[in-house]
N, CA, C and O atoms as a printed pandas DataFrame, in Angstrom:
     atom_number atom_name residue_name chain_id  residue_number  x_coord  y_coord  z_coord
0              1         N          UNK        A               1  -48.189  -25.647    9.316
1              2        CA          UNK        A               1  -46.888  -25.683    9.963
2              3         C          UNK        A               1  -45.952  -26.571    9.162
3              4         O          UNK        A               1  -46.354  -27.697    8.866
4              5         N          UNK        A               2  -44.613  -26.135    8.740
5              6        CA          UNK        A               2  -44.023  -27.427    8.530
6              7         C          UNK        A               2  -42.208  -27.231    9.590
7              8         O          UNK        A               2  -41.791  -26.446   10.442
8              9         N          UNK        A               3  -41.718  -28.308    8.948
9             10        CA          UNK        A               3  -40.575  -28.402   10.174
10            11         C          UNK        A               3  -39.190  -27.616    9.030
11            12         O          UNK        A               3  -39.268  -27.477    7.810
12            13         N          UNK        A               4  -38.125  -27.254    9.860
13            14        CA          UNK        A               4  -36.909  -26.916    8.887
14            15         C          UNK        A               4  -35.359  -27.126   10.271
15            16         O          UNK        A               4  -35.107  -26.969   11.466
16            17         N          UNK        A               5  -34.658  -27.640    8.773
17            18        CA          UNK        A               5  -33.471  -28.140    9.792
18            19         C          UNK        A               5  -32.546  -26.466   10.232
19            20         O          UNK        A               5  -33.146  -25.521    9.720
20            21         N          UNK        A               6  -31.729  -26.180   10.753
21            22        CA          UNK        A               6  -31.009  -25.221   10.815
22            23         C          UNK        A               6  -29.991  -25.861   12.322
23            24         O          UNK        A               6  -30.267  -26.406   13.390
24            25         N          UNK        A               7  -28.860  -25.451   11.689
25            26        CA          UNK        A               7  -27.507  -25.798   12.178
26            27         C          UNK        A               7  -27.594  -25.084   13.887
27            28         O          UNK        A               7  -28.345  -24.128   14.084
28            29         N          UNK        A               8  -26.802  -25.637   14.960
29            30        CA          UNK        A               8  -27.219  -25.489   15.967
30            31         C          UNK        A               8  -26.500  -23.925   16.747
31            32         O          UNK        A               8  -27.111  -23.343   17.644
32            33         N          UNK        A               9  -25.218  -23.460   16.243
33            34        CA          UNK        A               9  -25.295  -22.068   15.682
34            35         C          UNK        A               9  -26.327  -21.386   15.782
35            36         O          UNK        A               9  -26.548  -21.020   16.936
36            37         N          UNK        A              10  -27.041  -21.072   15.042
37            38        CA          UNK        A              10  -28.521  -20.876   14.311
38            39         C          UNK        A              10  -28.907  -20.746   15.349
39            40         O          UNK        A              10  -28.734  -19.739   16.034
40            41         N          UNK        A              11  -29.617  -21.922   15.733
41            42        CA          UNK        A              11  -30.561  -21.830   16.812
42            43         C          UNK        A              11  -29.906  -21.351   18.021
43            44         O          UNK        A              11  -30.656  -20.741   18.782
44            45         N          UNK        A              12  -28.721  -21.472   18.380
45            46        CA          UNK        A              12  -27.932  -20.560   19.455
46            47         C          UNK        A              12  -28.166  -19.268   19.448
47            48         O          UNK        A              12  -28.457  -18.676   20.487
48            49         N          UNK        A              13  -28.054  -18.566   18.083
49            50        CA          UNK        A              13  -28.130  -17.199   17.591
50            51         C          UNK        A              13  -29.845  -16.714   17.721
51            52         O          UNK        A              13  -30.020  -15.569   18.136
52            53         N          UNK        A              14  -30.665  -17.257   17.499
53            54        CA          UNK        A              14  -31.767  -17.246   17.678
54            55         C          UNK        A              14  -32.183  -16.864   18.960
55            56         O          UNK        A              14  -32.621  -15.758   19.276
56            57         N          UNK        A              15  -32.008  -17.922   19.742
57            58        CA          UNK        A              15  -32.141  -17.952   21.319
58            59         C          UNK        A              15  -31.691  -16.743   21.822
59            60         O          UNK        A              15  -32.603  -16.078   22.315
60            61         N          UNK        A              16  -30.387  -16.135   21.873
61            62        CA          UNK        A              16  -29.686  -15.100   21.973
62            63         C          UNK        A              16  -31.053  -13.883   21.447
63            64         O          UNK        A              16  -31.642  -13.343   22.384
64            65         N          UNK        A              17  -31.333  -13.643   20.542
65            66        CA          UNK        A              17  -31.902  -12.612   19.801
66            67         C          UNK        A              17  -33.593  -12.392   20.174
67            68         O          UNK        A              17  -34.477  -11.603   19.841
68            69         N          UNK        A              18  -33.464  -13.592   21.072
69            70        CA          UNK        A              18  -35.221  -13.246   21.695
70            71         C          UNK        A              18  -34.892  -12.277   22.516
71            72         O          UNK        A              18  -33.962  -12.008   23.276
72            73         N          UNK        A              19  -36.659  -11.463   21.908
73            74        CA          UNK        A              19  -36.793  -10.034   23.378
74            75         C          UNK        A              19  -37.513  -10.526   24.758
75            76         O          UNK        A              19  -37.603   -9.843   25.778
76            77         N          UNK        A              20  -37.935  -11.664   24.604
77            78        CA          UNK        A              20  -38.646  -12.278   26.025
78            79         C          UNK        A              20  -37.988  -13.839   25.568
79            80         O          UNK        A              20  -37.951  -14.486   24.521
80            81         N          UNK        A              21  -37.477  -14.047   27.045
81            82        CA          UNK        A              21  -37.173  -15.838   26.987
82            83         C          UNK        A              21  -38.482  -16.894   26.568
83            84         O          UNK        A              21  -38.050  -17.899   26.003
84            85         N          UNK        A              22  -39.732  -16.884   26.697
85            86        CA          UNK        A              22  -40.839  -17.395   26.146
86            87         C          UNK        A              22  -40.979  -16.829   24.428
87            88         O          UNK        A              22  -41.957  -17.221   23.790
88            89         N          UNK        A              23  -39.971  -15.922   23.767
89            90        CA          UNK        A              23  -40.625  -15.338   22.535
90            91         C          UNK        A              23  -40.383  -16.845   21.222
91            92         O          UNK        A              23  -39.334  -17.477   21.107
92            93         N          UNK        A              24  -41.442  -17.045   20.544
93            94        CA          UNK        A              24  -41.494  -18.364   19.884
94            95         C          UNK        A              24  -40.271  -17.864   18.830
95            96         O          UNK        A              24  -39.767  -16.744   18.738
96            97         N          UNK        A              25  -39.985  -19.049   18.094
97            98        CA          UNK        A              25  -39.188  -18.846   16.975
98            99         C          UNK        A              25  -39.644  -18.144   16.093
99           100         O          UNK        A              25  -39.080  -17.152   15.631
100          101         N          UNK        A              26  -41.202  -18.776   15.607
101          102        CA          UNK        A              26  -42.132  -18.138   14.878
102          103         C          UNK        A              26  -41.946  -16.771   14.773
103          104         O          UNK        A              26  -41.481  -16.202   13.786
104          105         N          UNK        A              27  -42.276  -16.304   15.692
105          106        CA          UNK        A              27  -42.465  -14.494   16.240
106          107         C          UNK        A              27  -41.349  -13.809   15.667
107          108         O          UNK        A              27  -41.264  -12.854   14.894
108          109         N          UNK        A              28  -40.455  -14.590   16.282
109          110        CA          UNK        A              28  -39.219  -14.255   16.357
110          111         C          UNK        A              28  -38.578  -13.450   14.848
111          112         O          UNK        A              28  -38.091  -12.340   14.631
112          113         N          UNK        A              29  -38.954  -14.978   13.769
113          114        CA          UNK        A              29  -38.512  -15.021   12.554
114          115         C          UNK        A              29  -39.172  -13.971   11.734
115          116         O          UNK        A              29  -38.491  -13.386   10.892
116          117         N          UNK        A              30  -40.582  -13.634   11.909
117          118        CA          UNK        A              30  -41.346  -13.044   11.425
118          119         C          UNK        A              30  -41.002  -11.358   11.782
119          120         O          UNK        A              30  -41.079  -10.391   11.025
120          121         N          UNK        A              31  -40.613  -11.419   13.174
121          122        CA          UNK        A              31  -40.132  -10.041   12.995
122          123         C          UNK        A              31  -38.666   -9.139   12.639
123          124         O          UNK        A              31  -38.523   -7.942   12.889
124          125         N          UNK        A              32  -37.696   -9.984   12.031
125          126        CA          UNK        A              32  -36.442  -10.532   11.840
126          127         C          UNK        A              32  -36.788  -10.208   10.072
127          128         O          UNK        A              32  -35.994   -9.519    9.430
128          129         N          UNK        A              33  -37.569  -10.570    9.664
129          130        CA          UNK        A              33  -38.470  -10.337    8.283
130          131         C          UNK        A              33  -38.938   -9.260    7.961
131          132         O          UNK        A              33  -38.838   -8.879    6.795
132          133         N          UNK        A              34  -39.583   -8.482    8.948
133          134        CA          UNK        A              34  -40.252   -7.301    8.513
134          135         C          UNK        A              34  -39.070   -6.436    8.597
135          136         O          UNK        A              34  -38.927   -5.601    7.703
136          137         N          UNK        A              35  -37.891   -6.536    9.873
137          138        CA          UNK        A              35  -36.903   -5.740    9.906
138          139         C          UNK        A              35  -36.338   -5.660    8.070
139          140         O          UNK        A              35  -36.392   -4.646    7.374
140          141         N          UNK        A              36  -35.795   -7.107    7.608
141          142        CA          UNK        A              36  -35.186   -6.886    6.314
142          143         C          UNK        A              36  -36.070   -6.436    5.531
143          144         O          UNK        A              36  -35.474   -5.585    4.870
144          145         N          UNK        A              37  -37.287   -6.483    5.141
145          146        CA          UNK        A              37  -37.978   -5.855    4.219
146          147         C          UNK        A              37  -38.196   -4.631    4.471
147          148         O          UNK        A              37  -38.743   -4.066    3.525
148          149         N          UNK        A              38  -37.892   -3.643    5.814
149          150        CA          UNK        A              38  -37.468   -2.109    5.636
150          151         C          UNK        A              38  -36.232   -1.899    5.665
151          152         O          UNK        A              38  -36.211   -0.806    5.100
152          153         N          UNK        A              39  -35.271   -2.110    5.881
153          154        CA          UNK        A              39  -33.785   -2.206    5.701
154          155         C          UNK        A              39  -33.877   -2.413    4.004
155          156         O          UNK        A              39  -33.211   -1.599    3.364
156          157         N          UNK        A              40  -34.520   -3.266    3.346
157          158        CA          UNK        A              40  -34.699   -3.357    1.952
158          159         C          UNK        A              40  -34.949   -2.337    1.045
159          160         O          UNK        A              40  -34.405   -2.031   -0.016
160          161         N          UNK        A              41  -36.127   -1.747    1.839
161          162        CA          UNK        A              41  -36.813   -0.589    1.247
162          163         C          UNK        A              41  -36.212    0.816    1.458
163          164         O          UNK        A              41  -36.914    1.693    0.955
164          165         N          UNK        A              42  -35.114    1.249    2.060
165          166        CA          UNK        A              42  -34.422    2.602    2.633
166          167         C          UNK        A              42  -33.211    2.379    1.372
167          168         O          UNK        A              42  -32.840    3.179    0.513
168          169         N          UNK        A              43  -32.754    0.909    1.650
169          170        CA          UNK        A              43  -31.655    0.510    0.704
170          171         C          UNK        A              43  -31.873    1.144   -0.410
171          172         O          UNK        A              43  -31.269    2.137   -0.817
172          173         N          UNK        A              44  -33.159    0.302   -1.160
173          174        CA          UNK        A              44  -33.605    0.766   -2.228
174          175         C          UNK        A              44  -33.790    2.379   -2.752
175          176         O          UNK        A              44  -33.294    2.928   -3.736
176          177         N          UNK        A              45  -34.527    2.815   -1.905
177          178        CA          UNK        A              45  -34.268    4.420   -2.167
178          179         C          UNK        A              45  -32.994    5.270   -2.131
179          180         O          UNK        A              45  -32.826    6.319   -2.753
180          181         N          UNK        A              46  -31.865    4.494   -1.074
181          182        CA          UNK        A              46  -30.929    5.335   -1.126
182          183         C          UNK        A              46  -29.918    4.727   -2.452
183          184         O          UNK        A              46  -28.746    4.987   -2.727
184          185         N          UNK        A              47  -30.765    3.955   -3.018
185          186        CA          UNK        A              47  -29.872    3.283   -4.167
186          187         C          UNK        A              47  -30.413    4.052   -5.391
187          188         O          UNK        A              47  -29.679    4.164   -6.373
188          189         N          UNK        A              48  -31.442    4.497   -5.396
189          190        CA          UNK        A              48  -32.440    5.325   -6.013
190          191         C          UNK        A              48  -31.689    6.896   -6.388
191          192         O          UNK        A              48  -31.681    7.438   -7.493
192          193         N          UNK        A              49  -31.145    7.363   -5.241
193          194        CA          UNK        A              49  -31.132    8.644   -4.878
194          195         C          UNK        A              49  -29.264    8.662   -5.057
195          196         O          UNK        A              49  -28.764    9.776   -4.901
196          197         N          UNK        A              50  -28.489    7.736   -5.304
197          198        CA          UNK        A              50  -27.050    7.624   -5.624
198          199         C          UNK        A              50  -27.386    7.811   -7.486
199          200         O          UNK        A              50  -26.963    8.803   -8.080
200          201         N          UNK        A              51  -27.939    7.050   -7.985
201          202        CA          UNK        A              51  -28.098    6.873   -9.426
202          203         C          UNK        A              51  -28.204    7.768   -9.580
203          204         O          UNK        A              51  -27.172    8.302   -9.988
204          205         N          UNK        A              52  -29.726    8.932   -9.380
205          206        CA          UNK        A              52  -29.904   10.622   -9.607
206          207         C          UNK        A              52  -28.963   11.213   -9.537
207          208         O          UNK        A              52  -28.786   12.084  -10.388
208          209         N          UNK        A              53  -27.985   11.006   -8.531
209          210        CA          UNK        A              53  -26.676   12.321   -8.372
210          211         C          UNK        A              53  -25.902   11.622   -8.865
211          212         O          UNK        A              53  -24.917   12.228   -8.442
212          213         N          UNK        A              54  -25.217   10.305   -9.790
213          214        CA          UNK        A              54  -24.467   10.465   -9.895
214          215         C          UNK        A              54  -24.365   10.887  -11.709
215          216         O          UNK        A              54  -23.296   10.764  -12.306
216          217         N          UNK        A              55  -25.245   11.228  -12.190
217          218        CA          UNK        A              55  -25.284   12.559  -13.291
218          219         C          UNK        A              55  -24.959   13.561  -12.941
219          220         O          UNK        A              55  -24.034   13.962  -13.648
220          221         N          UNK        A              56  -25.261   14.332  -12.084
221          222        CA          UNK        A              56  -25.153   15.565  -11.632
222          223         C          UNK        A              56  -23.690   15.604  -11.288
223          224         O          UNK        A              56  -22.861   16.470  -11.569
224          225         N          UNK        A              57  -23.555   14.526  -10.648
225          226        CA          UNK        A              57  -21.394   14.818   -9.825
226          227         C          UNK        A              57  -20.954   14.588  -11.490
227          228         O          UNK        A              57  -20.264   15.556  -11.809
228          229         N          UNK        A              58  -21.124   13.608  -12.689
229          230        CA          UNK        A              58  -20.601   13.276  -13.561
230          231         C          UNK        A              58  -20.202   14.642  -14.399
231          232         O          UNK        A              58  -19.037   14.875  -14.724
232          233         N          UNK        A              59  -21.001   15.273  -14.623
233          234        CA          UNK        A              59  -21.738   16.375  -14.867
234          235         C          UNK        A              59  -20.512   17.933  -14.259
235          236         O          UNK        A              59  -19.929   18.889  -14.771
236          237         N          UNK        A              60  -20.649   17.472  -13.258
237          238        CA          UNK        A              60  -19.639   18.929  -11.991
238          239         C          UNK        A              60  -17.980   18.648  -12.225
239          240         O          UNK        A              60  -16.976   19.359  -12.177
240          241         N          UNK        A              61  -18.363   16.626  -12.619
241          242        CA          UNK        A              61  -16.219   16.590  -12.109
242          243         C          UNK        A              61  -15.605   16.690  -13.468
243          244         O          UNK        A              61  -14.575   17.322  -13.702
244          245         N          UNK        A              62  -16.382   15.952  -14.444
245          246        CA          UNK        A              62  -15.882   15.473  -15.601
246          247         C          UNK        A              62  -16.015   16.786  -16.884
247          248         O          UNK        A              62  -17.000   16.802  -17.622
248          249         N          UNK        A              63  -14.906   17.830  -17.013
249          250        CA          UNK        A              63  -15.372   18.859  -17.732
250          251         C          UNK        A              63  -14.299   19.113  -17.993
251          252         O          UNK        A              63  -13.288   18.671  -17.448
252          253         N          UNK        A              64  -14.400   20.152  -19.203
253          254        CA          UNK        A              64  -12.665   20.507  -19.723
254          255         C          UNK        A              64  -12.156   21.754  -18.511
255          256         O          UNK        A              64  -10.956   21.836  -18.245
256          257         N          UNK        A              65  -12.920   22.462  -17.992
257          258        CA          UNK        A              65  -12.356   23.393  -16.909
258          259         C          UNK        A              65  -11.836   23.226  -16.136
259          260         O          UNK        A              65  -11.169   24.136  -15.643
260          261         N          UNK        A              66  -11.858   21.736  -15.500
261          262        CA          UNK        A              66  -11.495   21.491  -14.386
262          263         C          UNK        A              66   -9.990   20.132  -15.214
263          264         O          UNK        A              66   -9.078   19.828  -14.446
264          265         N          UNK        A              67   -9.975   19.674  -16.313
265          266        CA          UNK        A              67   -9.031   19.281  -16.582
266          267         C          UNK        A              67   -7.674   20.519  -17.256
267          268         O          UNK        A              67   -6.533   20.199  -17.591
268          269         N          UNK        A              68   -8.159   21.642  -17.281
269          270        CA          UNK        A              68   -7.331   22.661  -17.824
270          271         C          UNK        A              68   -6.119   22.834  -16.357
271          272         O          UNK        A              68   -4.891   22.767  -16.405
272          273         N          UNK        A              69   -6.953   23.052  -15.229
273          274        CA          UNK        A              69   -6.276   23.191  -14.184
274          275         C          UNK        A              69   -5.554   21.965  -13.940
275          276         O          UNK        A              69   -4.388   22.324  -13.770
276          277         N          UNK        A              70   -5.626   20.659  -13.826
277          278        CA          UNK        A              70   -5.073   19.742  -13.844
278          279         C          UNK        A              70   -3.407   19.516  -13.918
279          280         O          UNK        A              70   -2.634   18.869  -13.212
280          281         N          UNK        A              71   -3.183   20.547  -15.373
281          282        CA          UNK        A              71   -1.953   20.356  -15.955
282          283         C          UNK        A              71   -1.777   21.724  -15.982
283          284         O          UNK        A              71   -1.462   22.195  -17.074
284          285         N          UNK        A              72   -1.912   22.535  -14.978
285          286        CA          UNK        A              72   -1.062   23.581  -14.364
286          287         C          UNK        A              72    0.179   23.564  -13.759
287          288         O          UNK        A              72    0.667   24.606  -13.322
């Protein structure tokens, strides 16, 4: 175990965010954790899956056919 300071905010916000009035901080924090590390991991893929297409849009917008019409 060790101890950590956090501003009283914080611990207001905390309190607020328990699913049972007995739920420890511990618990609390730990599942507050697993939330960001899948929120992390969706991120990541949909950050994954922007990079792939954005060849493909580069690819569709950026062409002399579509700058011919331009200056119609």
């Amino acid at each position: 175990m060790s101890n950590i300071q956090l501003n009283k905010t914080i611990v207001n916000s905390l309190k607020e965010a328990r699913e049972y009035p007995r739920q420890t901080y511990n618990e609390l924090i730990k599942n507050m954790v697993e939330l960001y590390k899948n929120v992390k991991k969706i991120n990541q893929y949909d950050e994954f899956l922007h990079k792939i297409q954005q060849a493909e849009m580069r690819e569709l917008w950026d062409n002399k056919e579509d700058e011919v019409w331009e200056n119609v």
